[in-house]
C-alpha positions as CSV (number, residue, x, y, z in Angstrom):
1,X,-50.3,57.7,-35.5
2,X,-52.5,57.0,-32.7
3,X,-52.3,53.5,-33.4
4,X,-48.5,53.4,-33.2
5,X,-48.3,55.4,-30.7
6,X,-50.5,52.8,-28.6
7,X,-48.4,50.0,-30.0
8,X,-45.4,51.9,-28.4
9,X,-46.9,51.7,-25.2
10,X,-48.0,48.4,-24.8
11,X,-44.4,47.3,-26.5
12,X,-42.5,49.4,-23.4
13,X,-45.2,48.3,-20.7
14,X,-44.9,44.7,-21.4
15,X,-40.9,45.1,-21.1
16,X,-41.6,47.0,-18.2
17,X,-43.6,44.1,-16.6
18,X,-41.4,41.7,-18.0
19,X,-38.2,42.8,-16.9
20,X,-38.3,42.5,-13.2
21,X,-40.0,38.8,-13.5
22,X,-36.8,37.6,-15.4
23,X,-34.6,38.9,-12.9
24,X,-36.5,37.7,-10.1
25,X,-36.2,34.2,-12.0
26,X,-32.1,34.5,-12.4
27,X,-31.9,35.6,-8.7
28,X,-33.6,32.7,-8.0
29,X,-31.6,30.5,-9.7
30,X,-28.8,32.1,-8.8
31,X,-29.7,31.7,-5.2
32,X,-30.4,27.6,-5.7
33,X,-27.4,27.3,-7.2
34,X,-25.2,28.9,-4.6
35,X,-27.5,26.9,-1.9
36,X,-26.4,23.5,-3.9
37,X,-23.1,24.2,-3.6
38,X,-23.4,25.3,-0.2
39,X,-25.0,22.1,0.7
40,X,-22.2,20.1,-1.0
41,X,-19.5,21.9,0.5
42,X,-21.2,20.9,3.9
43,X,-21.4,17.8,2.9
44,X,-17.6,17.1,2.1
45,X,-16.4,18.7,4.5
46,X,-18.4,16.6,6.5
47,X,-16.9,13.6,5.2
48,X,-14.0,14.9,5.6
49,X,-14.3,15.0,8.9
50,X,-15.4,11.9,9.8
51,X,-12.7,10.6,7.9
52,X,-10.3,12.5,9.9
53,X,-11.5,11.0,13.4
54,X,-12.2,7.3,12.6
55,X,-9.8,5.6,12.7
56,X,-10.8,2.9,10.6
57,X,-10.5,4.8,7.3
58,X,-7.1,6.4,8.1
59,X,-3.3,5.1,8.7
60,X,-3.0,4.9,12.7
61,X,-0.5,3.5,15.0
62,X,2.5,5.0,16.7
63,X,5.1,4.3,13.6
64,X,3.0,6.3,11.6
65,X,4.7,9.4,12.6
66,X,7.8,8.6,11.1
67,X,6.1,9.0,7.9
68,X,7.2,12.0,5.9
69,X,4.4,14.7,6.1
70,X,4.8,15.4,2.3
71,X,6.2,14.0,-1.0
72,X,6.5,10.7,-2.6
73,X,6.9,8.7,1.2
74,X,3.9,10.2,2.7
75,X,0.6,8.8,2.9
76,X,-0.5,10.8,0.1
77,X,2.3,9.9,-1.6
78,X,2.3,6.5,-1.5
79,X,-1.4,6.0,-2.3
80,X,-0.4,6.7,-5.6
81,X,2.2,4.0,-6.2
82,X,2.4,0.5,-6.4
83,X,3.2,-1.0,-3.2
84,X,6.9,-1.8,-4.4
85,X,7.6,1.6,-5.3
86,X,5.6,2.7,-2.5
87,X,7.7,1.2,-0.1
88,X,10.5,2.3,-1.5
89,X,10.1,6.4,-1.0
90,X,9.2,5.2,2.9
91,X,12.2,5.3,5.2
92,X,11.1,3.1,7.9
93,X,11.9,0.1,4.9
94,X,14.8,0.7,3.2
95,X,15.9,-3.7,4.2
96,X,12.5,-4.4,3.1
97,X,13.3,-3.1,-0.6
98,X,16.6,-4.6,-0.6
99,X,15.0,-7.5,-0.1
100,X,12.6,-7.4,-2.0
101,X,15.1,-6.4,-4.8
102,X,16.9,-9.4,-4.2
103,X,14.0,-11.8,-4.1
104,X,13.1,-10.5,-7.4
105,X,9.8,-9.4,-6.3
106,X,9.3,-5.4,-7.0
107,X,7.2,-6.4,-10.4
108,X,5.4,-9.7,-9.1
109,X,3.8,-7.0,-5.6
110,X,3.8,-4.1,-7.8
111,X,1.6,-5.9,-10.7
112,X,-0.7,-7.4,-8.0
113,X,-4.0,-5.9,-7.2
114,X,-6.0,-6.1,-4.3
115,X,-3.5,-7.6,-1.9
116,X,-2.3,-6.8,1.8
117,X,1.2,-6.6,3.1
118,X,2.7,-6.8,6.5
119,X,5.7,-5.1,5.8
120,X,8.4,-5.7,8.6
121,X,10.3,-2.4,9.1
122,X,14.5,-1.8,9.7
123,X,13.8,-2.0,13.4
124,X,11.9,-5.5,12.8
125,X,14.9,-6.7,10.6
126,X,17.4,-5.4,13.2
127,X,16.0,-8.0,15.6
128,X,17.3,-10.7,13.7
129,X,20.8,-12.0,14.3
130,X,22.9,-10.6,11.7
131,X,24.4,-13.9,10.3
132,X,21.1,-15.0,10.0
133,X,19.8,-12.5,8.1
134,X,23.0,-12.3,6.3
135,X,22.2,-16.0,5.0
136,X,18.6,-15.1,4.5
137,X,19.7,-12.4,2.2
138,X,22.1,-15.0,0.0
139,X,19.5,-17.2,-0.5
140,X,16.4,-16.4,-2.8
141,X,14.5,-19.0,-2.9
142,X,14.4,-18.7,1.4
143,X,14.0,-14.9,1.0
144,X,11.0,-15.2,-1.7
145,X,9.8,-18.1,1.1
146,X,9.8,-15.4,3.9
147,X,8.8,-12.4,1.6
148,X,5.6,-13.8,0.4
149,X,4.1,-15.0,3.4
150,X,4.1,-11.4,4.4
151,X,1.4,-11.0,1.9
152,X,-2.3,-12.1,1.5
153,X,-4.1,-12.2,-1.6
154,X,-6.5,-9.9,-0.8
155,X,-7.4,-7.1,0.9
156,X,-7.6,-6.7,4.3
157,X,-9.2,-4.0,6.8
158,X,-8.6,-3.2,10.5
159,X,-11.8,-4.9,11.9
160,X,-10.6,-8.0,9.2
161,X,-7.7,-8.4,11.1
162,X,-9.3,-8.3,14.8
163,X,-9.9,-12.3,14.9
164,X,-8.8,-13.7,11.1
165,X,-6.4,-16.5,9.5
166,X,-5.6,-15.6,6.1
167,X,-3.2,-17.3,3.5
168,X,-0.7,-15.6,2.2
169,X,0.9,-16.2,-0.8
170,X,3.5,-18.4,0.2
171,X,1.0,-20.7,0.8
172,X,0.6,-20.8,4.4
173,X,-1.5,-18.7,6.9
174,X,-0.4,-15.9,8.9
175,X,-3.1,-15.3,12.5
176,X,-4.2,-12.0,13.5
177,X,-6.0,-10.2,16.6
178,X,-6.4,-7.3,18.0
179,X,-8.9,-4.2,18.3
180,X,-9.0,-0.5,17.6
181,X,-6.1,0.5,16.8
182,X,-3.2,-2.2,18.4
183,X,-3.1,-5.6,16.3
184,X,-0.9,-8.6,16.5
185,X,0.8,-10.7,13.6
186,X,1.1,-14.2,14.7
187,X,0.7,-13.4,18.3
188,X,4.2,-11.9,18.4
189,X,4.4,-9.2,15.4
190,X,2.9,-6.0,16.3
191,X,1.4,-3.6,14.1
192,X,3.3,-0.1,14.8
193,X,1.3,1.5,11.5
194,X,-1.5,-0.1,10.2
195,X,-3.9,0.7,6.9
196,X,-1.5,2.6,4.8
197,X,-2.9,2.5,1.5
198,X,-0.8,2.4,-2.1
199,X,-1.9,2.0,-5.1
200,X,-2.6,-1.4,-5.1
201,X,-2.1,-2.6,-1.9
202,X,-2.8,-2.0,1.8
203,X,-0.4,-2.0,4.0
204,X,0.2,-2.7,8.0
205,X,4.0,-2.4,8.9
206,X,5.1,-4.4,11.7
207,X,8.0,-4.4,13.9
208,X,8.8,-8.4,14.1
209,X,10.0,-10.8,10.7
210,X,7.4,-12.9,10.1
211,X,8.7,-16.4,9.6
212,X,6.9,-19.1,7.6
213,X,6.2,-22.8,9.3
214,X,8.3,-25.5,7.4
């Protein structure tokens, strides 16, 4: 009896001692863990912030705040379409899509990867003499000529575009300048909202037609 009674003891004084160490460990843990997310919290919202201020990695430009603020034509929105279909929920280039609807081109820029497009917005279209955009329209091979030197085969970021020449996939090449945040197209088309991202695309909509050399 003395014997298990002695057992007994040492049995509950181990537990006894034990106890409080394995809770001290879990606190611990618990405390590392709650640290490490703590840290990593910091940390995005860190990044997030940095994002939010530098220009560089966000849409800018004063034609950026006709952008809807939510749903499929805001930024958000259209980062998750093909630049086509992108461009189609934005309401800044409804003559764009027609166009590009006539040149046959919605698959061809929406099965591209990796490209940049200067899209021309209504206002830019609405610079152009009616009856010669009229004529522009009722020709496709001229409108597929004009549409694709929009586009460059690759793509293309804000300091990129500060003192470049890039061909574009009509075959030509298109100039750019510019700093910070205010670019120029060909020394006349200016970039009203500039590194809009899509799916597969990045995109800098101007407010003058870009026309082609013959």
């Amino acid at each position: 009896m003395n014997v298990l009674h002695t057992r007994r003891a040492a049995v509950t004084l181990t537990a006894a001692l034990v106890l409080p160490l394995a809770l001290t460990a879990c606190s611990g843990e618990s405390e590392d863990s709650a640290a490490g997310s703590e840290a990593s919290s910091s940390k995005a919202s860190a990044a997030a912030s940095e994002a939010a201020v530098d220009p560089m990695k966000a849409p800018f430009g004063p034609g950026c705040s006709a952008v809807p603020k939510s749903g499929a034509g805001s930024f958000n929105g259209m980062a998750a379409d093909p630049v086509a279909t992108a461009a189609s929920h934005n309401p800044s280039l409804s003559t764009l899509v027609a166009a590009v609807k006539k040149a046959d081109l919605v698959d061809t820029l929406n099965n591209a990867r990796n490209i940049t497009v200067f899209a021309p917005t209504d206002a830019a279209f609405a610079k152009v003499p009616k009856a010669d955009l009229d004529k522009l329209l009722a020709d496709k091979a001229a409108l597929t000529k004009v549409l694709t030197y929009h586009v460059v085969g690759r793509k293309l970021t804000p300091e990129q575009l500060a003192h470049g020449s890039f061909g574009t996939l009509e075959k030509s090449e298109l100039k750019t300048s510019g700093s910070g945040v205010a670019y120029t197209v060909n020394d006349t088309s200016k970039v009203v909202c500039g590194n809009v991202p899509t799916a597969n695309a990045t995109v800098y909509l101007v407010d003058t037609v870009l026309m082609p050399t013959d």
